[in-house]
C-alpha positions in Angstrom: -39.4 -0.8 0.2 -41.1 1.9 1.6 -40.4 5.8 1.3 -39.3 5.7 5.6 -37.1 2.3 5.0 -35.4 4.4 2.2 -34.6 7.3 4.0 -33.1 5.3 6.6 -31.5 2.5 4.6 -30.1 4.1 1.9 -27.6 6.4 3.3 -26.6 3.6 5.7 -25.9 1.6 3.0 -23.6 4.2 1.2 -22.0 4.2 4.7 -21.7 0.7 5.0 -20.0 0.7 1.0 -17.6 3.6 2.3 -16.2 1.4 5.0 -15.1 -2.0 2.6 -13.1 1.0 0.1 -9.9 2.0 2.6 -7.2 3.5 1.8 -6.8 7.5 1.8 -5.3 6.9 -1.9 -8.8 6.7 -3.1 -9.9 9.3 -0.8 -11.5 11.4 -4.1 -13.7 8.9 -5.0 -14.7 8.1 -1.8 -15.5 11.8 -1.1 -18.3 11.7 -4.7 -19.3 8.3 -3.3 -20.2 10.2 0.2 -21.3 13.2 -1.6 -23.9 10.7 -3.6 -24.8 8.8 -1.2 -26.1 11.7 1.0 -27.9 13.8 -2.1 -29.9 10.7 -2.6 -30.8 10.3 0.9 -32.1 13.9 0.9 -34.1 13.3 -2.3 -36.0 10.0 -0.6 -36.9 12.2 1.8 -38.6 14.8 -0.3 -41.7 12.8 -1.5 -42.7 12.4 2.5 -43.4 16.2 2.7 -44.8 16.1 -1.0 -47.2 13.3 -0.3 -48.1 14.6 3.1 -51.2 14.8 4.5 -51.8 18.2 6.5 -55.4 17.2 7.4 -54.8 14.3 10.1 -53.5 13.7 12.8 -52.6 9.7 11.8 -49.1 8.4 11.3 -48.7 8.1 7.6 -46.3 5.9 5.3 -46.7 3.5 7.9 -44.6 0.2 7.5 -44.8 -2.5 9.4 -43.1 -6.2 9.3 -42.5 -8.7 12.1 -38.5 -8.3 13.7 -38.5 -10.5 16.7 -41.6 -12.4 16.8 -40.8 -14.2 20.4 -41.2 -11.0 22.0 -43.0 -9.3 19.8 -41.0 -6.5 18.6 -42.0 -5.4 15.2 -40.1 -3.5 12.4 -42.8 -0.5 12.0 -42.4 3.1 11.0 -44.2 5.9 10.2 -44.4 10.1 10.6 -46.7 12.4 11.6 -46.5 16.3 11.9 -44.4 15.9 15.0 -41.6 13.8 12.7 -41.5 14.9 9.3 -39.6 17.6 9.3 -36.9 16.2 11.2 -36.7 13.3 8.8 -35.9 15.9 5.7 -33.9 18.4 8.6 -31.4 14.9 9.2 -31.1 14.3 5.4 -30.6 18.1 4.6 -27.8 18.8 7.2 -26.1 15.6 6.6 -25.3 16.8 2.4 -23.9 19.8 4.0 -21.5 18.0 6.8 -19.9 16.1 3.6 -19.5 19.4 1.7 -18.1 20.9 4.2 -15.3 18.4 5.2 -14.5 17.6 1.4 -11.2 19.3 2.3 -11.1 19.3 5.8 -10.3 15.5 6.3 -7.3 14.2 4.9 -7.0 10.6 7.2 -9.5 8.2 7.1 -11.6 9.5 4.6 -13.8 6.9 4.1 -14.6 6.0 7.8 -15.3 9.4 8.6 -18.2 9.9 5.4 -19.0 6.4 6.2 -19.8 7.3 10.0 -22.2 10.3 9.2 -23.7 8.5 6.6 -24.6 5.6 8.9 -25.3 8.2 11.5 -27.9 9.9 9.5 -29.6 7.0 8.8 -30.0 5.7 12.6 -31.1 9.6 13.2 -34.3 9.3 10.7 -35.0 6.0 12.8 -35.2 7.6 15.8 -38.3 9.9 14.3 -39.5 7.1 12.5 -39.4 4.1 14.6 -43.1 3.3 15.8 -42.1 0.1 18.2 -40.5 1.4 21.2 -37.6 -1.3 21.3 -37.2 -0.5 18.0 -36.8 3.0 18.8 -34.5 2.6 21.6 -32.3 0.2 18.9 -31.9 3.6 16.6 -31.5 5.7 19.8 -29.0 4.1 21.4 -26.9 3.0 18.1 -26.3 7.0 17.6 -24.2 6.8 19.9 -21.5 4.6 17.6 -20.8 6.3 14.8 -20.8 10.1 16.7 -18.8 8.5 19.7 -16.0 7.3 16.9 -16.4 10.6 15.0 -15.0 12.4 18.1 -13.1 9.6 20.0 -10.7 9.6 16.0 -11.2 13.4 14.4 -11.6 15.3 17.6 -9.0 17.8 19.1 -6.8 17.2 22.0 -8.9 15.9 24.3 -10.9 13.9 22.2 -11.3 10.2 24.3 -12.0 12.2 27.3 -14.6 14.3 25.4 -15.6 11.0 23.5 -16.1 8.9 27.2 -17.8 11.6 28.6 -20.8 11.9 26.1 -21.1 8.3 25.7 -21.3 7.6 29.4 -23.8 10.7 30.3 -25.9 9.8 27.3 -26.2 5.9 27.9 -26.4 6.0 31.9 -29.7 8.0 31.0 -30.8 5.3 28.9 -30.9 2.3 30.8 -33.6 4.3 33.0 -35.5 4.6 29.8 -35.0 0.8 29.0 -36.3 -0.1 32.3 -39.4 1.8 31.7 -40.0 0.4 28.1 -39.5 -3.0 29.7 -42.6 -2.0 32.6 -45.0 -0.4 29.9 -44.4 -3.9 27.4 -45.6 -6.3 30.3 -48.4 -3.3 31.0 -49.7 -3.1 27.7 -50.1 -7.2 27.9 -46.8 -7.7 25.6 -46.6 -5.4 23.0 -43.5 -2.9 22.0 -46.6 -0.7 20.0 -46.2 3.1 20.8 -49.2 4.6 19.7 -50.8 1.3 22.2 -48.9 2.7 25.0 -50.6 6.4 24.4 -53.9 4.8 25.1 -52.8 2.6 27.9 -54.4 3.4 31.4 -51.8 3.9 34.2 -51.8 4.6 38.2 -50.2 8.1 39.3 -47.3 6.4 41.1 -46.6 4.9 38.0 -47.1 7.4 35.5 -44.4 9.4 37.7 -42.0 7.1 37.7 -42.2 6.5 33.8 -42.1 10.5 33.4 -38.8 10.1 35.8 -37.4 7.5 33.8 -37.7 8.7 30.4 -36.4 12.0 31.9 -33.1 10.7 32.4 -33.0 10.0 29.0 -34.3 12.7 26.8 -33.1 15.6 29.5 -29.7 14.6 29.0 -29.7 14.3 25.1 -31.3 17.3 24.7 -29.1 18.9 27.3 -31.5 20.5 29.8 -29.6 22.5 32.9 -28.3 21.1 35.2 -27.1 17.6 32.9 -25.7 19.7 30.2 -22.2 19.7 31.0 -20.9 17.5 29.3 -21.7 19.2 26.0 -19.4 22.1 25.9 -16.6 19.6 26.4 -17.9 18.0 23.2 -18.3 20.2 21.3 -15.0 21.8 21.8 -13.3 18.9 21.1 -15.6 17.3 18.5 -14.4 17.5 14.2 -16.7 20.8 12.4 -18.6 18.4 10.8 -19.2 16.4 14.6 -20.8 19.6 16.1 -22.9 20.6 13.5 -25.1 16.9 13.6 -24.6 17.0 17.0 -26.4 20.9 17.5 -28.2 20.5 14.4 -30.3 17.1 14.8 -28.3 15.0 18.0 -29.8 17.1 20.6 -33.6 17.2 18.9 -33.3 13.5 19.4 -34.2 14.3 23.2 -36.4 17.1 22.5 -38.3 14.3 20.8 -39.1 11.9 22.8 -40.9 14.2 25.6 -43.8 14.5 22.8 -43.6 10.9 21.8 -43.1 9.1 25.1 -43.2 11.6 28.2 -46.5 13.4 27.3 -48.6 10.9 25.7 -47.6 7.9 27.8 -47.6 9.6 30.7 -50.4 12.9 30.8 -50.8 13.2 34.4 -47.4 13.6 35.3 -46.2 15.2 32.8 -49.1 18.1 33.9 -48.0 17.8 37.6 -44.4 18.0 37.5 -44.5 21.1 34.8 -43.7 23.4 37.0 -40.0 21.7 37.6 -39.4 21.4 33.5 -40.3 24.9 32.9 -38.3 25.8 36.1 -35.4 24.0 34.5 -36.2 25.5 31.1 -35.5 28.7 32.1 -32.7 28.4 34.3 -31.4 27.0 30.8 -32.4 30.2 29.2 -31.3 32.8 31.8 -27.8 31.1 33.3 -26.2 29.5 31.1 -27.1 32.3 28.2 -25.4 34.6 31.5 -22.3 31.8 31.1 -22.2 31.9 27.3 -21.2 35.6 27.9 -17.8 34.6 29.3 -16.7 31.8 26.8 -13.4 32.4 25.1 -13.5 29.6 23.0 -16.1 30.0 19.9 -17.1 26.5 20.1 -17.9 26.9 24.1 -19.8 30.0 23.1 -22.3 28.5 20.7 -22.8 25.4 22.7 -23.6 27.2 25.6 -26.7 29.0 23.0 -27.2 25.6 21.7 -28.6 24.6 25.6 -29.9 28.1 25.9 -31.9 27.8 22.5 -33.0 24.4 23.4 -34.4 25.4 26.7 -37.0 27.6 24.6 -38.1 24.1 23.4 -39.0 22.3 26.5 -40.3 25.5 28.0 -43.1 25.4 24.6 -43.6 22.0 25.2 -44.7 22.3 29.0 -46.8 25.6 28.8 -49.0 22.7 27.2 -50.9 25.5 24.5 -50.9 25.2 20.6 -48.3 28.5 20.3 -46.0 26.7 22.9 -45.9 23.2 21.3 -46.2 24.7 17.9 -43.5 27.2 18.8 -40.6 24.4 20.3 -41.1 22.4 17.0 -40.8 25.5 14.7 -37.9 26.2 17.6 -36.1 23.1 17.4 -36.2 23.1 13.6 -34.4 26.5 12.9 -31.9 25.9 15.6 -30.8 23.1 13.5 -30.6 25.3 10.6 -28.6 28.3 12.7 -26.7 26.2 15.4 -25.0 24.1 12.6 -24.4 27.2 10.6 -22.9 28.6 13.6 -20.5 25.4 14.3 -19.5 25.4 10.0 -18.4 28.9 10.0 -16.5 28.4 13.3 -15.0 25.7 11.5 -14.1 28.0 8.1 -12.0 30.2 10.6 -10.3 27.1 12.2 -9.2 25.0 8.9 -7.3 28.5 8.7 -5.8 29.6 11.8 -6.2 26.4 13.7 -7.1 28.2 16.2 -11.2 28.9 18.2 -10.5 31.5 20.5 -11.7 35.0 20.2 -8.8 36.7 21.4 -6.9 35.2 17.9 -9.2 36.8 15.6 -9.9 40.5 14.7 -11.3 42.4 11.8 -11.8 39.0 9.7 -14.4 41.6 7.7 -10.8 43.5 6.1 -9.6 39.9 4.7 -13.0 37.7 4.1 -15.7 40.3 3.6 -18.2 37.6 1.6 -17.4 35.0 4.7 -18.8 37.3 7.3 -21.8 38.4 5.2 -23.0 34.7 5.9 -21.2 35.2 9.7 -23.5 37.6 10.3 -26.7 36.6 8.8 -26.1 33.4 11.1 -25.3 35.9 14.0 -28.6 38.1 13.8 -30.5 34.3 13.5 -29.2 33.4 16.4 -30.2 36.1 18.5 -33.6 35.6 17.1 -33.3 38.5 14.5 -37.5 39.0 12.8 -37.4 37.8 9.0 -34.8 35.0 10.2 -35.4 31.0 11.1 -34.3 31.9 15.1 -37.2 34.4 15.5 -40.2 32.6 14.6 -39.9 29.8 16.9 -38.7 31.9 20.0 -41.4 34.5 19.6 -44.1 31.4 19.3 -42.6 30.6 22.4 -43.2 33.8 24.2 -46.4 34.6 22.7 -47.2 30.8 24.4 -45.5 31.7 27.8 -47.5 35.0 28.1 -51.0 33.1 27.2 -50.1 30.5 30.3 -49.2 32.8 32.8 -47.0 37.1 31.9 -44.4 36.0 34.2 -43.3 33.2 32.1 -43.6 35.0 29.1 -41.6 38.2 30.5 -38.8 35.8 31.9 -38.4 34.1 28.3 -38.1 37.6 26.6 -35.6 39.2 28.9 -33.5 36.0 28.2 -33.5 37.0 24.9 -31.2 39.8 25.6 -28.7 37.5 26.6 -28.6 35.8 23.6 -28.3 39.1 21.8 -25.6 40.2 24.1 -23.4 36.9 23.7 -23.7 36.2 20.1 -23.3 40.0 19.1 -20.1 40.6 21.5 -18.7 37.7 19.7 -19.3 39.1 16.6 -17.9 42.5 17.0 -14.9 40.8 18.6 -13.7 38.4 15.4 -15.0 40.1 12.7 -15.2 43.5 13.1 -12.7 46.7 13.0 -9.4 46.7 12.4 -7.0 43.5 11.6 -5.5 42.7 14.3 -2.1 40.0 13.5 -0.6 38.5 10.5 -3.2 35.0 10.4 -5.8 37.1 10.2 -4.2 39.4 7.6 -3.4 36.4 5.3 -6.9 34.8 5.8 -8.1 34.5 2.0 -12.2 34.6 1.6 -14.5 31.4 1.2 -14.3 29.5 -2.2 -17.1 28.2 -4.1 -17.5 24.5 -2.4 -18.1 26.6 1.1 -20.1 29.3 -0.3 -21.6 26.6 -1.6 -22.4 24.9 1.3 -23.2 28.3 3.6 -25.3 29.6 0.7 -27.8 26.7 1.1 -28.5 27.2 4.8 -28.7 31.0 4.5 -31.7 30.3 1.8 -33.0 27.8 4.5 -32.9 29.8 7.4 -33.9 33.1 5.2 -36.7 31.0 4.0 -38.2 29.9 7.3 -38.2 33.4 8.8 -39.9 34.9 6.2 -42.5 32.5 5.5 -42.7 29.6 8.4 -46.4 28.8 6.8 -44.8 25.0 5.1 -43.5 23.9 8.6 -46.3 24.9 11.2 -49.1 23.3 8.6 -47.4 20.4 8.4 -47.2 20.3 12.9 -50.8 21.9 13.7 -53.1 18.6 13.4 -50.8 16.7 15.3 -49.7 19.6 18.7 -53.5 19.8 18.8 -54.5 16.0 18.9 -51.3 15.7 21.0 -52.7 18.7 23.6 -55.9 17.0 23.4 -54.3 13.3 24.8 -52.3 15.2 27.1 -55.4 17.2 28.3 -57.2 13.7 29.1 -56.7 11.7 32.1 -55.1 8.0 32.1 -55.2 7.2 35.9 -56.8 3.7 36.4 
């Protein structure tokens, strides 16, 4: 078995193995089991960026094995610098989702370490998956384990929240399906990716395709104005749901505009820029404007998760090396701060039960070591230099200024926002003086979630002061991808 089919299969199968155990009596082992299962998927994963070649632009650890032979679907993986880091990014936040819910969940133990760990795997399909139906498979089976994750462990409204992002997510799909369907009998019946890169196609068409995998990704990732059913989810979702789902769900979309959008379909993607970046930073400006007036933490940070993400498509579309470079570097450290974000959230909430701002009030007096990490994670995300959350954004606006000052100007200014959203919510829960009796008998983080914080500080700590690892691995591959996109395909 290949290094890929590893990374995928082997946390599925600890999944899988969690599932047949039942019973909360044996909720200890299963927890170790879990705990296991994901440490050894991370480790698969850490001979891909070892074995690496920075040098090409060619997918590497390539496997490939017939699936369906009648239609001609194939079973064939392989990364590239656009991929590999979100293969090791799935792997590394899914070790820390188990940690942190070790105490967390008490019921149904073993379904809910079983669903992430099955979840992770599908995830490192999706930026594996080389054969477009078997890419849509891994895309679309996501939607299982996350939809049962916050359909059984969410809060109050948990189905609604539950329906809501399994309807919005799959209704952009089918568009997608449709459009894999067309570029199969195009290509002369082959499900082949890197084929359909090549494969000549009429304007009309290539708009369409743009259109229809639009539907798809723009939802998932969420771009304004189909983000809001987000912010329901994430309110309602388990700490451990909204981390994957900030941290890795959303880059799923992000995704696919460089795998299927661009390449597949160059001309369009050139002639409607203007709308994404439009749309990128309306994502940027408003909602960061709307994040300003959540009361709910959750709302807050999921508003700067679609603010943060609209940084990403607005590199992808400026169509230089800074831009593309910048929305991977981008989309990477937002996994690192945006799940930080959603964990500490959660450390005040197994607490107080409680994610409104107005509840909380000098937590600094009563869990002094806890908001050291709070605020490290604060200052990343409002793109603080030396942190993960600057590098990418200021790739980003160095990218935007080369393509046209306005652009660039307009993505700085939004900046502000970010700054003023993230730091008013910061002053308001953790600073001055303590403010009722749950926060007064809050007792600091123990050594599982120090532990577990500790690991993404060094990661996002790491990336901001020395981002050289993750652009070299990316550079071959946004240039060979700008030159494709840069070349005509109209028949």
């Amino acid at each position: 078995m290949g290094l890929l089919s590893l990374a995928i299969w082997t946390p599925i199968a600890f999944g899988a193995a969690l599932l047949a155990l039942g019973r909360d009596e044996q909720a200890r082992a299963v927890r170790w089991i879990a705990l296991i299962g994901s440490v050894l998927g991370f480790l698969v994963t850490l001979p891909l960026y070892a074995r690496f070649d920075n040098s090409t632009a060619a997918m590497q650890f390539v496997e490939s094995a017939p699936w369906i032979d009648r239609f001609n679907i194939n079973y064939t993986l392989g990364v590239d610098g656009l991929s590999l880091w979100f293969v090791l990014l799935t792997a590394f936040i899914t070790v820390i989702v188990v940690i942190s819910a070790w105490e967390a969940i008490t019921e149904r133990v073993n379904q809910y370490m079983g669903a992430f760990l099955i979840l992770s795997g599908l995830m490192i399909g999706v930026f594996s998956a080389l054969d477009a139906m078997l890419f849509y498979v891994f895309f679309e089976a996501t939607l299982i384990p996350m939809y049962l994750i916050i359909g059984i462990w969410g809060g109050p409204r948990k189905i609604y929240a539950a329906f809501k992002f399994f309807l919005y997510t799959l209704l952009g799909s089918l568009l997608m399906l449709v459009a894999l369907i067309y570029l199969f009998w195009a290509a002369g019946g082959s499900f082949d990716i890197l084929a359909w890169h090549r494969l000549p196609l009429p304007a009309g068409v290539q708009t369409l395709l743009f259109f229809a995998f639009f539907a798809a990704f723009a939802v998932k990732v969420p771009m304004w104005p189909v983000h809001t059913w987000l912010p329901d989810v994430h309110v309602e979702a388990p700490t451990g749901g909204s981390a994957v789902l900030a941290a890795i769900m959303l880059k799923l979309g992000a995704y696919g505009f460089l795998r299927f959008s661009m390449p597949i379909a160059p001309d369009a993607a050139r002639e409607w820029a203007w709308l994404m970046i439009a749309l990128s930073l309306v994502a940027v400006i408003y909602v960061g404007l709307v994040a300003m007036v959540q009361q709910d933490m959750k709302k807050l940070v999921a508003y700067s998760s679609v603010a943060h993400m609209g940084f990403v498509t607005l590199g992808f579309f400026i169509f230089n090396p800074l831009g593309v470079a910048g929305g991977l570097v981008q989309m990477i450290a937002h996994g690192f701060v945006s799940g930080a974000m959603f964990l500490c959230i959660g450390v005040l909430y197994d607490r107080v039960h409680s994610r409104e701002i107005a509840s909380y009030g000098g937590v600094v007096n009563t869990m002094p070591n806890f908001t050291a990490f709070a605020l490290l994670f604060a200052m990343a995300n409002c793109g603080l230099p030396a942190t993960a959350g600057f590098v990418g954004e200021w790739m980003v606006i160095l990218g935007a200024t080369q393509a046209h000052f306005g652009l660039g100007l307009a993505a700085a200014t939004a900046l502000i926002f970010g700054a003023a959203y993230t730091l008013w919510m910061f002053k308001r829960v953790y600073l001055g003086p303590v403010v009722n009796d749950d926060v007064r008998q809050l007792t600091d983080i123990n050594s599982r979630e120090f532990l577990m914080l500790g690991a993404l500080a060094i990661a996002v700590l790491y990336m901001g002061i020395y981002p050289k690892p993750f652009t070299d691995v990316m550079n071959v591959s946004v240039s060979e991808l700008l030159r494709h996109v840069a070349a005509s395909k109209l028949n």
